[in-house]
C-alpha positions in Angstrom: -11.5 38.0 -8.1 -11.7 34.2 -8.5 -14.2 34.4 -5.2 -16.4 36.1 -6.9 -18.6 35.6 -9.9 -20.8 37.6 -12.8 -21.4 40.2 -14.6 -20.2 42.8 -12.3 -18.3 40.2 -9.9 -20.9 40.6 -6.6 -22.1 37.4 -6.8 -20.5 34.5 -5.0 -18.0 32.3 -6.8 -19.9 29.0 -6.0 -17.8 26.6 -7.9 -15.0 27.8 -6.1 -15.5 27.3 -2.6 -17.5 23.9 -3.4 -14.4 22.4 -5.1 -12.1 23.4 -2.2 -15.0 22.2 0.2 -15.1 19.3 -1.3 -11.1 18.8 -0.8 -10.8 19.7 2.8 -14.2 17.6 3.3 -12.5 14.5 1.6 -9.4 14.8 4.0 -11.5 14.9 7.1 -13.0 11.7 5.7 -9.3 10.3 5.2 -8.2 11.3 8.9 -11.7 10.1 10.3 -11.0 6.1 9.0 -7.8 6.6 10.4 -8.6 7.1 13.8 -11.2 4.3 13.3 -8.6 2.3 11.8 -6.3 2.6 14.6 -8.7 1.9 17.3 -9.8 -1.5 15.5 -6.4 -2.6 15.4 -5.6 -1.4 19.0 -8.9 -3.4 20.0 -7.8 -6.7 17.8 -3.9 -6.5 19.2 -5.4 -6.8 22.9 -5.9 -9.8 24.8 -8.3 -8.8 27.6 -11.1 -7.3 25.5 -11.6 -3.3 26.8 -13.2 -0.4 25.4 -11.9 2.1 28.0 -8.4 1.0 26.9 -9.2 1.9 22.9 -10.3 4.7 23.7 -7.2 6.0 25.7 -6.0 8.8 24.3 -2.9 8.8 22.9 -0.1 10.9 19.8 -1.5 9.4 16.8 -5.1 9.4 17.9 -4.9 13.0 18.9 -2.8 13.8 15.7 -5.9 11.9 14.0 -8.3 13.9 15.7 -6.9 17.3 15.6 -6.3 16.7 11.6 -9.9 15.8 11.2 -11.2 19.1 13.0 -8.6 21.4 11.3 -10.2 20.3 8.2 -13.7 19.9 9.0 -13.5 23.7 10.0 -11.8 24.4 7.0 -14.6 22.7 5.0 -17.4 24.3 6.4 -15.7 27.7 5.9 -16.2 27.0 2.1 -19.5 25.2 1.7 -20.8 27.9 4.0 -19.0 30.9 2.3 -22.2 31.9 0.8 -25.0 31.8 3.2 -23.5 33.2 6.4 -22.3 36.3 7.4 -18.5 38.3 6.6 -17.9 37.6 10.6 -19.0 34.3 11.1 -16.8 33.2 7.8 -13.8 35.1 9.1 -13.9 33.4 13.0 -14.5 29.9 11.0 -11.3 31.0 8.9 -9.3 32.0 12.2 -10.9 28.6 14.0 -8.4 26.3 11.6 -5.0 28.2 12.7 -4.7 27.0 16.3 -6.2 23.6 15.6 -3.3 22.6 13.2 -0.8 24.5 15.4 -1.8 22.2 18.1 -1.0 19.1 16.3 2.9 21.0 15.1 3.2 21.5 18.7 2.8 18.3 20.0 5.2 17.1 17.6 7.3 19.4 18.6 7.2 18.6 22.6 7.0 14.7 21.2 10.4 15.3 19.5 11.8 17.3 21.9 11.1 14.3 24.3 13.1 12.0 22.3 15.8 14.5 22.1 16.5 15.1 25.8 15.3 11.9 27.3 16.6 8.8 26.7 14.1 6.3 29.2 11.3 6.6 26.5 10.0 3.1 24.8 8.6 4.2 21.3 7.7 0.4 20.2 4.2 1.2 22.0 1.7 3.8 21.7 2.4 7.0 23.8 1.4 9.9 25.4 3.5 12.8 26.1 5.4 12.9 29.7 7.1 15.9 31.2 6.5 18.3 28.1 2.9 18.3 28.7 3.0 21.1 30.3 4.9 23.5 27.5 2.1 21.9 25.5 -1.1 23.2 27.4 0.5 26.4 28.1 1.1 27.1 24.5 -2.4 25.3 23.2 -4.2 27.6 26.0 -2.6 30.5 24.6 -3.6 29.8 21.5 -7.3 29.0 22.2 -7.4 32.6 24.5 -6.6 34.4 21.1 -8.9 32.3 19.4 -11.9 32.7 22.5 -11.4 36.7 22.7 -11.7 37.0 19.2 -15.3 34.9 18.7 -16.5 37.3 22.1 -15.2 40.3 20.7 -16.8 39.3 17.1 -19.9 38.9 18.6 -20.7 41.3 21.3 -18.9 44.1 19.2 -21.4 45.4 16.2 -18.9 47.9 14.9 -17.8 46.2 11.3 -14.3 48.0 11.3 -13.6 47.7 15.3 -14.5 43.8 14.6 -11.9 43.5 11.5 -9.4 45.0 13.5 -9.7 42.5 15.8 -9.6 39.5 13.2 -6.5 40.7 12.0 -5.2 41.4 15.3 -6.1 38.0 16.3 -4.4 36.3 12.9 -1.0 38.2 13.4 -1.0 36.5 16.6 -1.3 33.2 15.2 1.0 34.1 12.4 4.0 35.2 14.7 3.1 31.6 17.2 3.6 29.9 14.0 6.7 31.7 13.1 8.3 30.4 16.3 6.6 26.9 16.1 8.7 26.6 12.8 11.8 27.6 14.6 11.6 25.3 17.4 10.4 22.6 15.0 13.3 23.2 12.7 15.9 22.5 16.1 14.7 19.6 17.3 14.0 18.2 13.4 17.4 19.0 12.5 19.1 17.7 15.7 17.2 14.4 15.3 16.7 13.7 11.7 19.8 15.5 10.5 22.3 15.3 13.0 20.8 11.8 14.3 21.5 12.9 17.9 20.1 13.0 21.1 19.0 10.6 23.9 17.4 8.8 21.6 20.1 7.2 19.9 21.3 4.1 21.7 20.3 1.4 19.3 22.9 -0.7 17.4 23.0 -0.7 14.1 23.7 1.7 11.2 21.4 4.3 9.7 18.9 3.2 7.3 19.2 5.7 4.1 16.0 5.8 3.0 13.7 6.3 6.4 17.2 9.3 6.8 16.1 10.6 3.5 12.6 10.4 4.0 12.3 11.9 7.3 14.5 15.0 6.2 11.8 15.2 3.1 9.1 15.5 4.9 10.5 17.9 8.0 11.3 20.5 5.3 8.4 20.3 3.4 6.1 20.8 6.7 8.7 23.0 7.8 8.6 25.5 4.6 4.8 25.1 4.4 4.1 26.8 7.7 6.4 29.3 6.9 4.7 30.2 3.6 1.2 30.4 5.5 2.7 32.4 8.1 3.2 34.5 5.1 0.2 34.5 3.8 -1.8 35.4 7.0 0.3 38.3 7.4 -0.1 39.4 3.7 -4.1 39.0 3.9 -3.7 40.8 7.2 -1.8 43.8 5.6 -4.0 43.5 2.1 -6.0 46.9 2.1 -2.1 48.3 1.8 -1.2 46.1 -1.8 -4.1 43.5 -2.8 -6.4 46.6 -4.4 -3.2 47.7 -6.8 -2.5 44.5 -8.5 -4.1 42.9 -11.3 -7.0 40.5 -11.2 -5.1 37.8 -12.7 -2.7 38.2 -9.6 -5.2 38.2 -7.0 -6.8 35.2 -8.1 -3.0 33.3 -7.8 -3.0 34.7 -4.6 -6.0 33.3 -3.1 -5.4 30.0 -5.3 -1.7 29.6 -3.3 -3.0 30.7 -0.2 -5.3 28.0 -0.1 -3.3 25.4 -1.9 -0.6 25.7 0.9 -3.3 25.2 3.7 -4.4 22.3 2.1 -0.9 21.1 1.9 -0.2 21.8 5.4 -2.9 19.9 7.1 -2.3 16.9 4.0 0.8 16.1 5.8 -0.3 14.5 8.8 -2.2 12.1 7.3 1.2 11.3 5.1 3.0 10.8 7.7 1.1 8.9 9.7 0.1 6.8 6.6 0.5 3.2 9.0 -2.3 3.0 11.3 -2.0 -0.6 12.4 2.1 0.6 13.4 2.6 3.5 14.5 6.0 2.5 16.1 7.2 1.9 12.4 6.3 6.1 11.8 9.4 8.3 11.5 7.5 11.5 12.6 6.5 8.9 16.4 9.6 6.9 16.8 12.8 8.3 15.6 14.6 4.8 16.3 13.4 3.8 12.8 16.3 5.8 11.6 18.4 2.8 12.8 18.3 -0.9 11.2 18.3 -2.7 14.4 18.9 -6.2 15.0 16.5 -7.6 18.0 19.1 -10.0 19.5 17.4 -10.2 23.1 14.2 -11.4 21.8 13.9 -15.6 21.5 11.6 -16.9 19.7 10.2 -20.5 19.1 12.5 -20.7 16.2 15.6 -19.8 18.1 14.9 -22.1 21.4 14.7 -25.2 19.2 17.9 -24.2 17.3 20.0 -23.2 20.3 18.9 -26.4 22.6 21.0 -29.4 22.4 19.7 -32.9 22.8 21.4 -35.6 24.4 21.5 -38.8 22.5 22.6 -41.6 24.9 24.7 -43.4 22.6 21.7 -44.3 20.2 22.8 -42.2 17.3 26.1 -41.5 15.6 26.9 -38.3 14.9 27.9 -37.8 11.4 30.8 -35.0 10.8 31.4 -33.5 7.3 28.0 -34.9 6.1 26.9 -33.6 2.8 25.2 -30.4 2.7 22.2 -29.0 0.8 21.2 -25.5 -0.5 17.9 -25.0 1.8 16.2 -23.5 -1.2 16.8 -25.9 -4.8 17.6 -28.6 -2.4 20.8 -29.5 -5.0 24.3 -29.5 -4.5 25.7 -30.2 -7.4 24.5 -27.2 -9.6 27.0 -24.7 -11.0 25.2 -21.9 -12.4 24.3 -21.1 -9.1 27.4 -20.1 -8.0 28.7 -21.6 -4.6 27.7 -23.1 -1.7 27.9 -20.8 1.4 27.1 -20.3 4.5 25.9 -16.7 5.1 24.9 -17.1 8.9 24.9 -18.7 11.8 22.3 -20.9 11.6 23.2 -24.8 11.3 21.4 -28.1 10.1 19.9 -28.4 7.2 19.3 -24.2 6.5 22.9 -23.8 7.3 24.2 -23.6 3.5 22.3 -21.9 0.5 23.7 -21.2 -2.9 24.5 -17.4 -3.9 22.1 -16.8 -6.3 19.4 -18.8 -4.9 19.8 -16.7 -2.1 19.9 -13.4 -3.9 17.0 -14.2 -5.7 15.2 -15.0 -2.4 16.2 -11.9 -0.9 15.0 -10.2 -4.4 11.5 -11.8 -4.3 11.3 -11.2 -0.5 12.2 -7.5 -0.9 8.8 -5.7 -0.5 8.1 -7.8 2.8 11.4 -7.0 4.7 13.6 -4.0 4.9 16.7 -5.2 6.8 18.6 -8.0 4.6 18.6 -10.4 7.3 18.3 -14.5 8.2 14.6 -15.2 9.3 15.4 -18.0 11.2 19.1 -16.8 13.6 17.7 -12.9 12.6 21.7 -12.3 11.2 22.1 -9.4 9.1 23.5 -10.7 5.6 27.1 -9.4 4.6 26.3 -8.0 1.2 29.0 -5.5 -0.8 27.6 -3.8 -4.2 26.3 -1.2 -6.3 22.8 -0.6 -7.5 22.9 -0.4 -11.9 20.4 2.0 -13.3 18.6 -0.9 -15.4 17.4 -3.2 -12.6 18.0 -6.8 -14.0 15.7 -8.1 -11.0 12.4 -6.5 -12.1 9.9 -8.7 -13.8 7.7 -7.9 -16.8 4.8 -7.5 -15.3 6.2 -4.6 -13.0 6.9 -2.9 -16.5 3.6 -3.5 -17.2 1.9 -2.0 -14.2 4.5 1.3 -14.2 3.4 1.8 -17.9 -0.2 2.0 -17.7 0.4 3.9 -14.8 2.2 6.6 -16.2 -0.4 6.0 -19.3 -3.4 6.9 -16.6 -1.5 9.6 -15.6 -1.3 11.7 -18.4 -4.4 10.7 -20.5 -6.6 11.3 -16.8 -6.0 15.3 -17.4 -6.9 15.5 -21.2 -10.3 13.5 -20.4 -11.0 16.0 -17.6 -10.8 18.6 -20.1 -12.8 17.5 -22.6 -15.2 16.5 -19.8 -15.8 19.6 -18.3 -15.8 21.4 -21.6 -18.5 19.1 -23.1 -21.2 19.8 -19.6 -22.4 22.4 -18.7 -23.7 21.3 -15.1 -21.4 23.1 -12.6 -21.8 20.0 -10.3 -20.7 17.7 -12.7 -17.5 19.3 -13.3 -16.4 19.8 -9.9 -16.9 16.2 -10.0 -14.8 15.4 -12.8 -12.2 17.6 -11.5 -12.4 16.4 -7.9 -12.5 12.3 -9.1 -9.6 13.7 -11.6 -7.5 15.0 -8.6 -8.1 12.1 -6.4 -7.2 9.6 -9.3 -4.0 11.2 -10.0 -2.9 11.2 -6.1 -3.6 7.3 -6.3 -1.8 6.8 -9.2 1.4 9.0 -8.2 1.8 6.3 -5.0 1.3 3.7 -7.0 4.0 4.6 -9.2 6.0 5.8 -6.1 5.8 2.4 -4.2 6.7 1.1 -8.0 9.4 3.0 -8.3 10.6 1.9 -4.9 10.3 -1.8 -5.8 12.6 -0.7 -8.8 15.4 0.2 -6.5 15.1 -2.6 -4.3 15.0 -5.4 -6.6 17.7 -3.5 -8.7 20.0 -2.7 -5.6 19.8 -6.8 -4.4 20.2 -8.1 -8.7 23.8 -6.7 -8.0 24.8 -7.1 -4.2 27.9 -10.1 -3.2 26.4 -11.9 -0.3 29.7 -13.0 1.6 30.0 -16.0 3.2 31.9 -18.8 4.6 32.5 -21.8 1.4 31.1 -25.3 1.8 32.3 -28.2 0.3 30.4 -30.2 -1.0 32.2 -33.6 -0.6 31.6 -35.5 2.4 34.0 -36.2 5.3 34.8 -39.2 7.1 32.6 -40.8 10.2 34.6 -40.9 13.3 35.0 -44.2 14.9 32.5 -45.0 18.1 34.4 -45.1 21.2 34.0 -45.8 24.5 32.6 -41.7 25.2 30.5 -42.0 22.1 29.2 -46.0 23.3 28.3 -45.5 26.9 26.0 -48.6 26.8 28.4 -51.1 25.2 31.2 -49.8 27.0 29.5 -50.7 30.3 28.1 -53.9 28.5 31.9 -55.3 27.8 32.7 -53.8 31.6 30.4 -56.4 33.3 30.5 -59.2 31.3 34.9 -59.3 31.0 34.3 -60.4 35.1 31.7 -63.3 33.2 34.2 -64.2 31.5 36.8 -65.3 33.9 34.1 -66.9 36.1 32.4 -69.2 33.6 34.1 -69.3 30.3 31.8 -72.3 28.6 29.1 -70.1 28.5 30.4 -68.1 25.2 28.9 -64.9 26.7 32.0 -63.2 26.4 32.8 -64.3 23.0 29.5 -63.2 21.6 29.3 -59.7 23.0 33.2 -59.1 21.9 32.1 -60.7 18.5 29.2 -58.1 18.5 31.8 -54.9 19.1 34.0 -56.0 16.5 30.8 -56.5 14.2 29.9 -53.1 14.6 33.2 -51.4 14.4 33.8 -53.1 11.1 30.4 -52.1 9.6 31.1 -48.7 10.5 34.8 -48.4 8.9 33.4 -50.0 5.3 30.3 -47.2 5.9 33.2 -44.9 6.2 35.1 -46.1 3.4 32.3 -46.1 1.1 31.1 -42.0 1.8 34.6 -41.4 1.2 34.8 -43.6 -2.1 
């Protein structure tokens, strides 16, 4: 057995349960600055200062929580493996089922939430509402099992009578996660599959990769907990088969068994990777699933564009003036392609070339998902494949993607030669543990890589349509007596002048003055045109 060690396998494997200590204990450090995380960025976000707010409690602080506990348990199960008693490992053991199940439950209730009520505002941080009460019936359930069983454990001193009730107690949790998994397969599927429910009022179409992702990571929580549920029952029915199979097979047992409990708490902290967001988190707002456009919200930007400002005569307004690309500033390139106008907004952002804009849009990919004006918040009309050699990546994103993959496989060969070269026992789970951790870096490096690769190769290919400007200008209007308020009134008073007293030469000099002006502005005219 890989849980045991020398000559005649009694002695405790001790590099064993220290390495998967050590993995469970790094987790709960993950989940811990999490929770930290996210109460320093609630704290920063307010503007009336309050601790007793922070502190509220709320989904992805108890998800944090409940993660960190699950594998705190978990990690003092191993490191103590050795120094306390068969019992007390076996209730520790038991203690981690109903911890995680609490945390798939109240996903569960969350999602069920968003599936049946439709009054629900996932842009701020929430608690659940009239579900709470399925969830504490089903946690207090759980928790009974769990109570009766440390009681039990512990006023019982028959070994057999208290093993009986272990396994009792972990059938139990195996058949509540059984049906956890079936109501968080309906719900998951209605939702992130079928994209229906109460929750799907916003405009806008689906955005493929938060579908795709969401799906992802619903069946691979969704097959985990079945596989553990699995497990619990095979280690509850394992005087029957373990004892008639090889070693070799036991210790793959016991190596999966705890490989797919580590990968079943791992995935909260995966999905609730942004802690200063949480409304941007698939698994707490299923809206994300749409690419909405936020037309009701103004901003400073949008006042100033939409205002109009009376001029009083003063100015003249120019029409068919000549217009600029907002980016290179110059209209008369052609390997740009054409001037266009791929919004609404007007002035002097109004007109862009096409592949100034694309390039924008390429350069600007990792900051924004939605192709979409900053300034009128349009969504761009774009028609286009994506080629499988992305003409928008630069070289040093080759560069970083090869000496990642380079890290990746040299990482394993220097572990082995490593731990083959010491003898310590300590410094090998070391190696091993900094090998693991280096190698889950690297994989998201090259996965957010990879991701840049399709977005920058996606947008080197889109057609941005939009409305063609030419780039010649027009004519200016003449002024008129509308567009001249304060000569028009000017020539009205002084015409009466006229009659009166006409030795004066008023009337001659203001009429002199109109015709001035209305020449000057026909040779203006004349000239643009020329």
């Amino acid at each position: 057995m890989v849980q045991y060690a020398g000559d005649f396998c009694q002695d405790k494997n001790v590099g064993y349960f220290v390495a998967f200590g050590s993995i469970f204990a790094t987790l709960s450090a993950v989940a811990i600055i999490q929770l930290i995380l996210c109460i320093h960025n609630e704290y920063v976000k307010q503007k009336h200062k309050s601790f007793r707010k922070v502190l509220r409690i709320n989904a992805q602080k108890l998800l944090y929580m409940l993660t960190f506990f699950a594998t705190a348990i978990k990690g003092i199960y191993f490191f103590t493996k050795w120094s306390i008693s068969d019992t007390a490992s076996s209730n520790l053991s038991s203690a981690f089922y109903p911890v995680m199940l609490s945390g798939f439950s109240f996903i569960i209730c969350f999602w069920a939430e968003a599936f049946h009520l439709g009054d629900i505002k996932f842009d701020k941080p929430r608690f659940l509402g009239k579900s709470i009460i399925g969830f504490f019936i089903f946690n207090f359930l759980m928790y009974s099992l769990l109570f009766i069983q440390l009681v039990a454990t512990d006023v019982i001193d028959d070994p057999h009578t208290t093993e009986l009730i272990t396994k009792v107690c972990n059938s139990c949790f195996a058949c509540l996660m059984i049906v956890a998994v079936f109501f968080f397969l309906v719900y998951g599927v209605e939702v992130y599959f079928k994209v229906h429910g109460a929750f799907n009022s916003q405009t806008g179409s689906v955005d493929p990769w938060q579908l795709h992702a969401s799906r992802l990571g619903l069946i691979a929580q969704a097959l985990l907990q079945l596989f553990m549920a699995l497990f619990i029952i095979a280690d509850v029915k394992r005087d029957i088969w373990k004892n008639r199979l090889p070693i070799i097979n036991q210790n793959f047992y016991d190596i999966g068994f705890r490989i797919v409990e580590f990968g079943v708490v791992l995935w909260f902290p995966c999905v609730l990777w942004n802690c200063k967001s949480p409304e941007n988190l698939w698994v707490l707002n299923p809206t994300t699933l749409f690419k909405s456009l936020k037309t009701s919200e103004k901003n400073e930007t949008d006042a100033v564009r939409d205002s109009t400002q009376e001029n009083y005569g003063s100015l003249y307004q120019v029409q068919g003036a000549k217009q600029d690309c907002w980016i290179c500033y110059d209209p008369d390139r052609t390997d740009v392609g054409a001037l266009i106008q791929p919004c609404q907004c007007r002035g002097d952002v109004a007109s862009v070339h096409h592949e100034c804009l694309r390039k924008w849009l390429i350069e600007c990919a990792d900051q924004q998902k939605e192709l979409k004006c900053k300034v009128c918040n349009e969504l761009y009309k774009v028609n286009g494949g994506w080629s499988w050699f992305p003409k928008g990546l630069k070289p040093r994103h080759w560069l970083q993607n090869f000496l990642v993959l380079i890290l990746i496989t040299s990482v394993p060969f220097i572990t082995y030669a490593v731990t083959h070269s010491v003898t310590s026992l300590y410094i090998r789970i070391f190696v091993i543990g900094a090998c693991v951790l280096l190698e889950i870096g690297c994989l998201r490096v090259l996965a957010s890589s990879f991701g840049v690769c399709y977005k920058r190769g996606r947008l080197s290919t889109i057609t941005i349509a939009g409305r063609e400007v030419s780039s010649v200008s027009g004519t200016v209007p003449m002024p008129t007596a509308a567009s001249l308020p304060v000569q028009a009134s000017l020539s009205d008073t002084a015409s009466p002048r006229c009659s009166e007293s006409e030795t004066t030469g008023s009337c001659g000099t203001l009429q002199d003055t109109s015709t001035d002006i209305s020449s000057s502005l026909s040779v203006k005219a004349i000239i643009e045109q020329t």
